[in-house]
C-alpha positions as CSV (number, residue, x, y, z in Angstrom):
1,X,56.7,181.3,154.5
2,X,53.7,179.2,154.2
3,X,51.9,180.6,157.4
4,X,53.1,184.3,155.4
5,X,51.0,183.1,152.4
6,X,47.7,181.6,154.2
7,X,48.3,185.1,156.9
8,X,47.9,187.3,153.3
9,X,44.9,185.0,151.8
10,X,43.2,185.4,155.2
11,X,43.4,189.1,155.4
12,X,43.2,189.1,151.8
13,X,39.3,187.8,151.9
14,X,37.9,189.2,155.4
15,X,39.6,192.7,154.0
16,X,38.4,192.8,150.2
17,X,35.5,195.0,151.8
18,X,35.2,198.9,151.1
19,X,37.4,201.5,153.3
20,X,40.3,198.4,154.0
21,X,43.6,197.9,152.9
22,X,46.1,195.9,153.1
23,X,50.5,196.6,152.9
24,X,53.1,194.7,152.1
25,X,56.6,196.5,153.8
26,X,59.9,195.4,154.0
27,X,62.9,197.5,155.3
28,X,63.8,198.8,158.4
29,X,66.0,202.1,159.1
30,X,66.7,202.2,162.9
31,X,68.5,204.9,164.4
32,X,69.6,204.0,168.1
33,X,70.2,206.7,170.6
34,X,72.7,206.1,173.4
35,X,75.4,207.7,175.4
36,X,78.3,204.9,174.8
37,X,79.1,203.2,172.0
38,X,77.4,200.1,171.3
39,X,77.6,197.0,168.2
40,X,75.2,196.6,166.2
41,X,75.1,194.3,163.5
42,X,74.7,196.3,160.3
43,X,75.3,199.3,161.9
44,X,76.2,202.3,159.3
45,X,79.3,203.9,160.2
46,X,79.0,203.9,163.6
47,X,76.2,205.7,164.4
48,X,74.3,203.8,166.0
49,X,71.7,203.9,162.7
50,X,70.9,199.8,161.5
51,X,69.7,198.7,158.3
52,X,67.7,195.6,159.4
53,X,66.4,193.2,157.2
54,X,62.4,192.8,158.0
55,X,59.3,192.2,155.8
56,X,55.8,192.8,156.8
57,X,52.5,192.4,156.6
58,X,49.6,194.9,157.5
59,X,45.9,194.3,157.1
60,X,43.4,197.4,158.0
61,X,39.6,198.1,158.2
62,X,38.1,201.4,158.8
63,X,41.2,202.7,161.8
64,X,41.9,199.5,163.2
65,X,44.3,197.1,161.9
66,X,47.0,194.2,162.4
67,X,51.0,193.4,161.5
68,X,52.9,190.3,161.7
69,X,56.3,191.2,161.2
70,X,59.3,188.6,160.7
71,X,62.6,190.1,160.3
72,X,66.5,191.0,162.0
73,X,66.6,192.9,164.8
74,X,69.5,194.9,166.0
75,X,72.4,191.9,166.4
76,X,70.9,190.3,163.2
77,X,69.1,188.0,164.9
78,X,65.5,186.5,163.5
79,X,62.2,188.5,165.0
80,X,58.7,187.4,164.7
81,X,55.7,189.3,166.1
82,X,52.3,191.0,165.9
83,X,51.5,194.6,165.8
84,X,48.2,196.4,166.6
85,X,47.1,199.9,164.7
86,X,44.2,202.7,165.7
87,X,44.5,205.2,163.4
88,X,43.8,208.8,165.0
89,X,43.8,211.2,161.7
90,X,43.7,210.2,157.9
91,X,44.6,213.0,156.1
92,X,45.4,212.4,152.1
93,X,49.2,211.9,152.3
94,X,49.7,211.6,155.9
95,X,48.1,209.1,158.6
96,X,48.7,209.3,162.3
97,X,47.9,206.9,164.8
98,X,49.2,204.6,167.7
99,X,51.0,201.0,167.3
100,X,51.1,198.8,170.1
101,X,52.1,195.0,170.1
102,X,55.7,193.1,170.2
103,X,58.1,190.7,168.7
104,X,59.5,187.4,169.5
105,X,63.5,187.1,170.0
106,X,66.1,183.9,171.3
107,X,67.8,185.5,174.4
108,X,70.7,183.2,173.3
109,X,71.4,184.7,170.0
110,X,72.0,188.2,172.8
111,X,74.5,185.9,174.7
112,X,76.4,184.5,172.2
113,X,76.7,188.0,170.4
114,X,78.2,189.9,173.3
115,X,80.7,187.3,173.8
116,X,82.4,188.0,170.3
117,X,81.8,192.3,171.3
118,X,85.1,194.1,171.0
119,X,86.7,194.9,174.4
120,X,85.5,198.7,175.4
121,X,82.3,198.6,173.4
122,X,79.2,198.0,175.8
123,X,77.2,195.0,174.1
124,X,73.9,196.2,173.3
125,X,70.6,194.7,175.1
126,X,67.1,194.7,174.4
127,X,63.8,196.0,176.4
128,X,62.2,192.8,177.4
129,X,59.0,191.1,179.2
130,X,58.9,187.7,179.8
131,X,55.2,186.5,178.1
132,X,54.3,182.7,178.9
133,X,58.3,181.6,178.3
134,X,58.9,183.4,175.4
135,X,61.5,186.8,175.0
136,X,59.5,189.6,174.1
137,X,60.1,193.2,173.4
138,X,57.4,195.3,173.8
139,X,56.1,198.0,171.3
140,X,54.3,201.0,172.0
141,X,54.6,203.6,169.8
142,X,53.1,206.9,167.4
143,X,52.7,205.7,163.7
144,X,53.0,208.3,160.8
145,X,52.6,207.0,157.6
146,X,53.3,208.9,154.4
147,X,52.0,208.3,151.3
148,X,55.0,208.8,148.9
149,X,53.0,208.0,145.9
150,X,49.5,207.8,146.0
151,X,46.8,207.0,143.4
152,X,43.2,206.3,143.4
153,X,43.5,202.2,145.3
154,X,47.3,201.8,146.2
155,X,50.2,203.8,147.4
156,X,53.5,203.7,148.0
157,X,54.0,204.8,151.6
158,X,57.1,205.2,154.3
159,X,55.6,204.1,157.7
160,X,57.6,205.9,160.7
161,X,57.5,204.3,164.3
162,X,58.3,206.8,167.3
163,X,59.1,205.7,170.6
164,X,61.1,207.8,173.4
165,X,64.2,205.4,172.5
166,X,63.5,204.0,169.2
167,X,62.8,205.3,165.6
168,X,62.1,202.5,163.0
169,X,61.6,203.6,159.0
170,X,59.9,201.1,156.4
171,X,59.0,201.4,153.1
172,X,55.0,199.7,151.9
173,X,53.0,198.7,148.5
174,X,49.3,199.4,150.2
175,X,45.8,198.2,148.0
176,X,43.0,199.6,149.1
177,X,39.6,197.9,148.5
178,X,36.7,200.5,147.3
């Protein structure tokens, strides 16, 4: 929490500048698409849909900005990474763009979970690289963010990630500095 804090003053102070903002977004809907039946830890109904538990952080100036992320991922286990953003198009209630980046997971917390996986439901597993030791799983996907509420310096906005296998949903308080 305290690298959370000192990540926020940081962006806080090189950000306070004019067309920059920064987000604070927590949530994560995450439909997963697959042909067999899987377990996911706070899966809804079976459906392969997960309400994760993540909270982030976003600083941007001018199209170009950073996420660390901290959360659950799909078996409930903790996440911890960093996200890049170019935005391609700002409209006034809709933003497009491309994310790219990844997160941290313990491979064990994988193992461990599909030992206690009912028999005849395939375990799930995560995309991975290998990066200097550590579990990683990539990111590359389109951003659209859309400003639910939006006023003159902050907005209430649902940020959509897209990926061919992957959908994530998150709710954000921006502040933009003018």
């Amino acid at each position: 929490m305290k690298y959370l804090i000192l990540y926020f003053l940081f962006l806080f102070s090189v950000f306070a500048h004019a067309d920059s903002s920064i987000q604070f977004g927590t949530g994560g809907l995450t439909p997963h698409f697959s042909s067999s039946k899987k377990d996911y830890c706070n899966q809804w109904n079976d459906t392969g849909i997960i309400v994760n538990k993540s909270y982030y952080l976003r600083g941007v100036v001018n199209d170009y900005g950073f996420t660390y992320i901290r959360g659950n991922d799909s078996i409930c286990s903790e996440i911890e990474g960093i996200l890049s953003h170019i935005t391609i198009d700002r409209q006034e209630f809709i933003e497009t763009g491309i994310t790219f980046g990844g997160y941290a997971f313990d491979e064990g917390n994988w193992e461990e979970y599909a030992k206690t996986v009912p028999a005849g439901i395939e375990s799930p597993e995560p995309v991975q690289i290998d990066y200097f030791g550590r579990n990683i799983v990539p990111v590359l996907a389109l951003d659209v963010a859309i400003h639910l509420i939006r006023r003159e310096r902050w907005s209430l906005k649902l940020n959509n990630l897209f990926t061919p296998f992957i959908f994530n949903h998150s709710i954000s308080l921006e502040y933009r500095f003018q």
